[in-house]
Phi, psi and omega in degrees: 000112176295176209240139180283120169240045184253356175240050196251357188204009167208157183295156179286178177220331177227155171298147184287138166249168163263077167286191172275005201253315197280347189261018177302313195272004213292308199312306191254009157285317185279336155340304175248018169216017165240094173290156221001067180292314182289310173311313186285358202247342196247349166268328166283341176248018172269334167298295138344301172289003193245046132302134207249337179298153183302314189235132193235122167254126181233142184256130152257085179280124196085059204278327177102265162233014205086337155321297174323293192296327163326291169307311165299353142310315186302310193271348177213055181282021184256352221239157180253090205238140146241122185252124180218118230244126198224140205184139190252016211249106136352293192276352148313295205287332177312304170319285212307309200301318202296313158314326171255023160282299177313350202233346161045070151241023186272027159257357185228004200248121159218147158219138206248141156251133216203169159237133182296359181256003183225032200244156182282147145218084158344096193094356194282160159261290175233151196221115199255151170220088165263103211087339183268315176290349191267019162272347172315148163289105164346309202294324209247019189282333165285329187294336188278347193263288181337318162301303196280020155253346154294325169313330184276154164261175171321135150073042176225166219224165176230127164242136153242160169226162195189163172263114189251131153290129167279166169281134193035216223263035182268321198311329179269343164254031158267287179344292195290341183290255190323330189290283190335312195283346178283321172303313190295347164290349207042057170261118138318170186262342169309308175249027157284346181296309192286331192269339157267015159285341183268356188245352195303332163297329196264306197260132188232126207269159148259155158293178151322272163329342191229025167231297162314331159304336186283319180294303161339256115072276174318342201098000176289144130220037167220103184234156181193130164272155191251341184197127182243117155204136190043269192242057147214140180215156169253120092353129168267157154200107192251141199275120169046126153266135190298000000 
């Protein structure tokens, strides 16, 4: 796993991308700078397993490199599983096939470049948006939440995750809590300063409540969050109980 140094000696200058640079590094960047990125991934598949059809087709919009599926391959290699990974980033997907080749997971592992808001999915079953939406433009996030949820059958779930605004005078000290946890990552303070000026355009958070509205919105009505800490949370969401 290279290691991320790409805002370590010098300030941003452009807004962040999923590039070829960011993603040599995509793996220990989300590593030291999404806390309990492994947990929330072993909690989606405890979620998963306690699904009863024989067979689960799961979409990762926004897949990356591939890690999430990798792992929910690992943890439920016990499962009659098709995992398939949708992603606009090239040099992500170069990555994720080459992991699931190296893990000789490619019977159960695909991945595609699409744009998620318009690509077909077929079969779902769970539809994961990890992270992903909040790089979406706020306008077009209910027609993308309202799509995975026509995309779902009865009793089939969309789990998102996301970087959440708190509410009143918590949010600048949920902010210093996550900086804090990026120095014990050994992240300088340049470079978490460049890098949220480089993420401030791009990646734009909901609260909690305005992440549930969407869903609401969309038509879910049973949402729960499964996992919180401080300005990040995870969601659950089922379309009709069957």
């Amino acid at each position: 796993m290279s290691k991320d140094t790409i805002y370590q000696h010098t300030e941003s200058t452009t807004d962040f991308s999923f590039d070829d640079q960011v993603a040599e590094v995509f793996d220990d960047m989300v590593n030291r700078s999404v806390p309990l990125y492994d947990t929330v991934i072993d909690a989606v598949a405890q979620l998963l397993n306690q699904k009863q059809q024989e067979q689960l087709t799961v979409y990762d919009l926004g897949c990356s490199t591939g890690t999430t599926l990798l792992e929910l391959s690992r943890r439920l290699h016990h499962r009659s599983l098709q995992l398939i990974g949708i992603d606009n980033a090239p040099a992500m997907l170069t990555r994720a096939k080459r992991k699931a080749a190296m893990f000789s997971k490619t019977d159960v592992l695909s991945f595609r470049e699409d744009d998620i808001s318009t690509c077909p999915l077929p079969g779902a079953d769970v539809i994961l948006c990890n992270y992903t939406l909040q790089f979406t433009r706020p306008p077009v996030r209910h027609a993308l939440v309202q799509r995975f949820f026509q995309a779902l059958p009865d009793g089939g779930l969309l789990i998102i995750s996301e970087k959440v605004l708190a509410g009143g005078p918590f949010n600048r000290g949920f902010i210093d809590i996550y900086h804090d946890f990026k120095r014990r990552q050994g992240y300088s303070e340049l470079e978490i300063s460049a890098k949220r000026e480089a993420l401030e355009n791009v990646l734009v958070p909901f609260s909690v409540e305005e992440n549930i509205e969407l869903l609401r919105q969309a038509g879910f009505t049973h949402m729960e969050i499964f996992c919180k800490w401080f300005n990040f949370a995870s969601i659950v969401a089922l379309k009709n109980q069957p």
